[in-house]
N, C-alpha and C positions, 0 to 999 in steps of 0.2 A: 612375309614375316613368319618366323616360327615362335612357336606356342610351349610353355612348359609350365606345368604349375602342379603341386604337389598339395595330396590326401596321407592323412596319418590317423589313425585309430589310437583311441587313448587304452586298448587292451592289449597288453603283450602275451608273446609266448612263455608257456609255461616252465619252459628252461629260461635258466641266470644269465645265459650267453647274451651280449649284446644284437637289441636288435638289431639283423642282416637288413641292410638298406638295397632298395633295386630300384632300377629306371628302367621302366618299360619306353623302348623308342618306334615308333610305328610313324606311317605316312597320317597328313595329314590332308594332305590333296582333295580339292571341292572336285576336281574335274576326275582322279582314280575313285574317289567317292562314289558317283554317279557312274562307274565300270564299277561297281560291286565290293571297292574298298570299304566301306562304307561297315559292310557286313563283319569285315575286317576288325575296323576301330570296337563295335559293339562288344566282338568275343577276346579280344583284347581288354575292355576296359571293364568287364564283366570278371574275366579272372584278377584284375587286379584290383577290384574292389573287393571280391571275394577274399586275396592274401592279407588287403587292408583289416577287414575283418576277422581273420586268425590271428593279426595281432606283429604283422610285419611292416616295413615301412615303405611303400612306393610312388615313386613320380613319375608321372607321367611328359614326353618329350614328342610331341608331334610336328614332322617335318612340312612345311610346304613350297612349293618352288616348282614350276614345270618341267615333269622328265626329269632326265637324266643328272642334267645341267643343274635343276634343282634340288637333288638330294647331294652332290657334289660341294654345291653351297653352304649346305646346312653341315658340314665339317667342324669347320672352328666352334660354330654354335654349339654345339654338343660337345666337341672338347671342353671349351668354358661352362657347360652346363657339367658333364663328367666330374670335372677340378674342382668346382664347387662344393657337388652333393657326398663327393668322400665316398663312392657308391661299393657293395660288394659285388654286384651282381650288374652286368647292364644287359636285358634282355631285350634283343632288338623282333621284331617280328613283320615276316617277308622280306624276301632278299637283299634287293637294294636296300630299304634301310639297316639292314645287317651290315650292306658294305659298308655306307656310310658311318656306322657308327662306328668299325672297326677303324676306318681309317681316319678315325679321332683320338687314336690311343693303343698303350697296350695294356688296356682292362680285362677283365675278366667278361666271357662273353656268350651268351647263350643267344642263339639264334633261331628261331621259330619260321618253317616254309610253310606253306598256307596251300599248298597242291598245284595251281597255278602256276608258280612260278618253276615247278619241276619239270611242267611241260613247254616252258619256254622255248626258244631260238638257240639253237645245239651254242652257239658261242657263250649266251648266255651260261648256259647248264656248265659251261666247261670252267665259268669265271667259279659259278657255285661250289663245285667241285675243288676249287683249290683252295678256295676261301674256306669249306667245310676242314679241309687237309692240314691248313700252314693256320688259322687264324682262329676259327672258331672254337672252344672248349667243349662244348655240349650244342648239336645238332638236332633241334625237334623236329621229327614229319608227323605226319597225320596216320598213314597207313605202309604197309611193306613194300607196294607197288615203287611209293617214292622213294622209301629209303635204296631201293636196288637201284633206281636213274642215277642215285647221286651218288652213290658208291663210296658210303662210306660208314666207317667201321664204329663212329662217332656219332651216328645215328640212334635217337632214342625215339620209339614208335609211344606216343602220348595224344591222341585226341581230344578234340576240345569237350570240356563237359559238359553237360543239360543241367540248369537248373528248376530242380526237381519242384523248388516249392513255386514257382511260375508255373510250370509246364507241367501240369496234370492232370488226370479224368476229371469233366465237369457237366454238367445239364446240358444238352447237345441244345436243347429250347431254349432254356437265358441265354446263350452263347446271340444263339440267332436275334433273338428279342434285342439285347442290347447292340448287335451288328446290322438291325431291319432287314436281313437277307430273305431273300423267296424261299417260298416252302416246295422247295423242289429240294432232288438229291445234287450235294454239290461235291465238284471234282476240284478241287485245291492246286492249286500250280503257285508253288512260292519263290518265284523269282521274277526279275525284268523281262517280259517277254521281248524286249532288243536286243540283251546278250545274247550273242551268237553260239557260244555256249553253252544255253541253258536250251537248245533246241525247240523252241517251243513253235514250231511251224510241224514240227511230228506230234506234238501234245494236240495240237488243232486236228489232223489226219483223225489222229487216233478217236477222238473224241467225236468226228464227223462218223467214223466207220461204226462205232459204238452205235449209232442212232437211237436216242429215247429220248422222249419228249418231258420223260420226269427228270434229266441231270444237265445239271449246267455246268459249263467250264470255267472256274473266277481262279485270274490271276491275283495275285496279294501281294504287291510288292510296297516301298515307302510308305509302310504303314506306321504309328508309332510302333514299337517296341512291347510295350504293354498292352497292343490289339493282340497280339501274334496268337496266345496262350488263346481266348477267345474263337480266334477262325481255327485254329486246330481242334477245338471240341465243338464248333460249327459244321465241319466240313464231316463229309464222310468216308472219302478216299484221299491220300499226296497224293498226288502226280510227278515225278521227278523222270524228265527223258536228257538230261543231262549229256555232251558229248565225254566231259571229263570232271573229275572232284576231287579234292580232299579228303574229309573227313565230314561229312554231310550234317552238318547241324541241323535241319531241319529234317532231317528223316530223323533223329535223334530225338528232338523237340515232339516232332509226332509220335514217334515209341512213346514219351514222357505222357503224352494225352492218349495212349491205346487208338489213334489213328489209322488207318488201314495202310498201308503206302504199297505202291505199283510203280519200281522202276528200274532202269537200266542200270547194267551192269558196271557203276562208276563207283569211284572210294572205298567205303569202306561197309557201303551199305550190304552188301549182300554177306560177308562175314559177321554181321551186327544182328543182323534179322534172318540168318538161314536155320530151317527146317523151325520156324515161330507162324503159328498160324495166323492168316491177314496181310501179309507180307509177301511179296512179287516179286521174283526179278526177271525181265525181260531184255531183250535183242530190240533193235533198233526199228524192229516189224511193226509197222501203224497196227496190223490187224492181232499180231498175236497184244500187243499192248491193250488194244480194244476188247480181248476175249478177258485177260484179268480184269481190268473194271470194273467187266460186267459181272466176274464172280466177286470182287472186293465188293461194288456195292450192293450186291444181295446176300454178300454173307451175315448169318446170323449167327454161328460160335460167338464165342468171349476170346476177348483179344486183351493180350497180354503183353503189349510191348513196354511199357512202364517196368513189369518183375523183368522183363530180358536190361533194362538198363542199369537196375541196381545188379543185377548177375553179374553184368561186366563191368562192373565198376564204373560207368561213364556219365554218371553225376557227377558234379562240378568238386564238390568237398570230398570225395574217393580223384577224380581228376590234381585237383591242387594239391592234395598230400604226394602224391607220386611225383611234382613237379618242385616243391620243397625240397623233397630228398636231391632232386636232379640238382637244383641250388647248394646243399650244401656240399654234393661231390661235387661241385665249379670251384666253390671258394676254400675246399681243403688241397687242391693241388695246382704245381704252378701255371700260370699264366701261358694261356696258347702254344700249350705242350703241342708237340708233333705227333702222327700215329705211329 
C-alpha cells in the first residue's frame, strides 16, 4: 500500500504570489528503513515541516513495495497523486524514488541523492547520470565528491540542516540523569553497528587499543528522535569510522551540542570541522583513531562547533532558504530542459 497525506500551515509567505505547492516523494520501505532509510524519512520530513512552517504548502507521498519491482508499482499512484495535488514542485529524494516519480509525468522535478546511492553499482550510477541529463530540473548532492561521480552540471551542492533549537550545548549531568548512563567517559557511536558501512568492528579495535577503564563504547541507534539532542550533551566524544557518507548529520548535530567528533575521512565532515579545535580526522588506522580519543577525551579548551555551524550556514532555516530559492528557479523555467 502506498501512503500520502498532507500538512498545511495556516501562515503564508510574505509575497502575494500564490502559494508554491510541493510533494515531497521518499521511500517508505519497513525493510530499507531498517538499512538506515529510516534516517532518511526523518531529514526529509524535518525539512518539510520546517517549509510548512515558512508558510508553503507540502505533501508528503511515501512509496512501499519490495525493491525494485516496488517503486515501479508505485507509478500510477503518484501520477493520480501528481494530477490531483496541481503540484509546482515534486521533490523526490534518493534515486529510485526520483526515477519513480519521473516516470509518472512530465512535472517539474527536483531530486535529492542522499550519498549512498552515488556510490552505487556503476550501472546504477550510469541510469543516475542520465536521469540527472534528460529529466531532472535541479539535481541536490550533499557534498563535491558526489556532485563530480554524477557528472553533472545541474548539480546544486546543499546539505541537510541542524536544527539549531534541538541540537544545542546543555548540562552534560541532566543529559546523563535523565539517560541513567554510567559515570564513566563515554564514546558515542551513532549508527546500526550491523551496517557494514558504518564500520564499527574498527570503532570496537579502536576503542580496545585506547584501553582505559574510565570510557565506554555506547552505540545509540533506534532511539526516539527527541533522545538524540540528550546523548549528544551526554556523551563526550562522536565516533564516526564510517566507510563512506553524504552529508553527515550527525557530526553536524554534534557541532550543534559543541561535541567533540574523531572521524574518518568521509562527506563532508572534514571540510565542515577543518582547522576547529575538538575535531579529528583520521585514516582507517585502529591505533592513530585511538591516539585522537584519547586527546578528544582529555581535551579541556572550549569547543566551538555550534559558532562553526551558523558560519556555514548549515542550520536548517539558512539550509531551506537556499532550497526555496532552488524551488523558485525549477518553477520559472521550462520543464526538463536539457544541459
Amino acid at each position: 500500500m502506498t501512503l500520502g497525506w498532507s500538512m498545511h500551515s495556516g501562515v503564508f509567505p510574505a509575497s502575494k504570489d500564490k502559494v508554491m505547492r510541493i510533494l515531497f516523494i521518499l521511500s517508505g520501505n519497513r525493510s530499507e528503513t531498517e538499512k538506515g532509510e529510516g534516517e532518511l524519512i526523518k531529514i526529509a520530513k524535518h525539512q518539510g515541516d520546517s517549509l510548512i512552517r515558512m508558510g508553503y504548502s507540502v505533501d508528503y507521498f511515501f512509496i512501499t513495495g519490495k525493491g525494485l519491482r516496488g517503486y515501479m508499482c508505485s507509478i500510477p499512484k503518484i501520477r493520480k497523486k501528481i494530477k490531483a495535488g496541481n503540484y509546482d514542485i515534486v521533490h523526490a529524494h534518493y534515486s529510485l524514488s526520483a526515477i519513480a516519480a519521473s516516470l509518472a509525468g512530465n512535472h517539474k522535478m527536483v531530486a535529492s541523492l542522499m550519498g549512498s546511492d552515488t556510490y552505487s553499482h556503476p550501472v546504477m550510477l550510469l541510469v543516475i547520470r542520465f536521469f540527472c541529463r534528460f529529466r531532472w530540473d535541479v539535481v541536490i548532492v550533499k557534498t563535491e565528491l558526489m556532485r563530480t561521480r554524477i557528472r553533472s552540471r545541474k548539480a546544486i551542492i546543499l546539505p541537510n540542516g541542524v536544527d539549531v533549537e534541538r541540537f544545542h550545548p546543555a548540562a552534560d549531568s541532566d543529559a546523563r540523569r535523565l539517560l541513567e548512563l554510567p559515570e564513566k567517559k563515554i564514546i558515542m557511536f551513532a549508527a546500526d553497528p550491523s551496517r557494514p558501512e558504518k564500520n564499527f568492528q574498527l570503532a570496537q579495535e579502536a576503542f580496545t587499543r585506547l584501553d582505559r577503564k574510565d570510557v565506554v563504547l555506547l552505540p545509540v541507534f533506534n532511539k526516539p528522535n527527541n533522545q538524540m539532542p540528550l546523548y549528544m550533551n551526554a556523551a563526550d566524544v562522536l565516533l564516526l569510522t564510517s566507510l563512506w557518507e553524504g552529508s553527515v548529520n550527525v557530526v553536524k548535530e554534534a557541532m550543534a551540542c559543541n561535541l567533540p567528533v574523531v572521524s574518518t575521512d568521509v562527506g563532508d565532515v572534514k571540510s565542515n570541522t577543518e582547522g576547529l579545535q575538538g575535531y579529528y580526522i583520521t585514516s582507517f588506522d585502529a591505533a592513530e583513531i585511538a591516539e585522537k580519543l584519547g586527546t578528544a577525551l582529555d581535551l579541556e579548551n572550549e569547543i566551538r562547533g555550534s559558532e562553526r555551524i551558523r558560519e556555514l550556514g548549515l542550520d536548517s532555516a539558512s539550509v531551506n532558504k537556499r532550497l526555496t530559492e532552488i524551488y523558485r528557479l525549477v518553477k520559472s523555467k521550462p520543464t526538463a530542459h536539457n544541459e
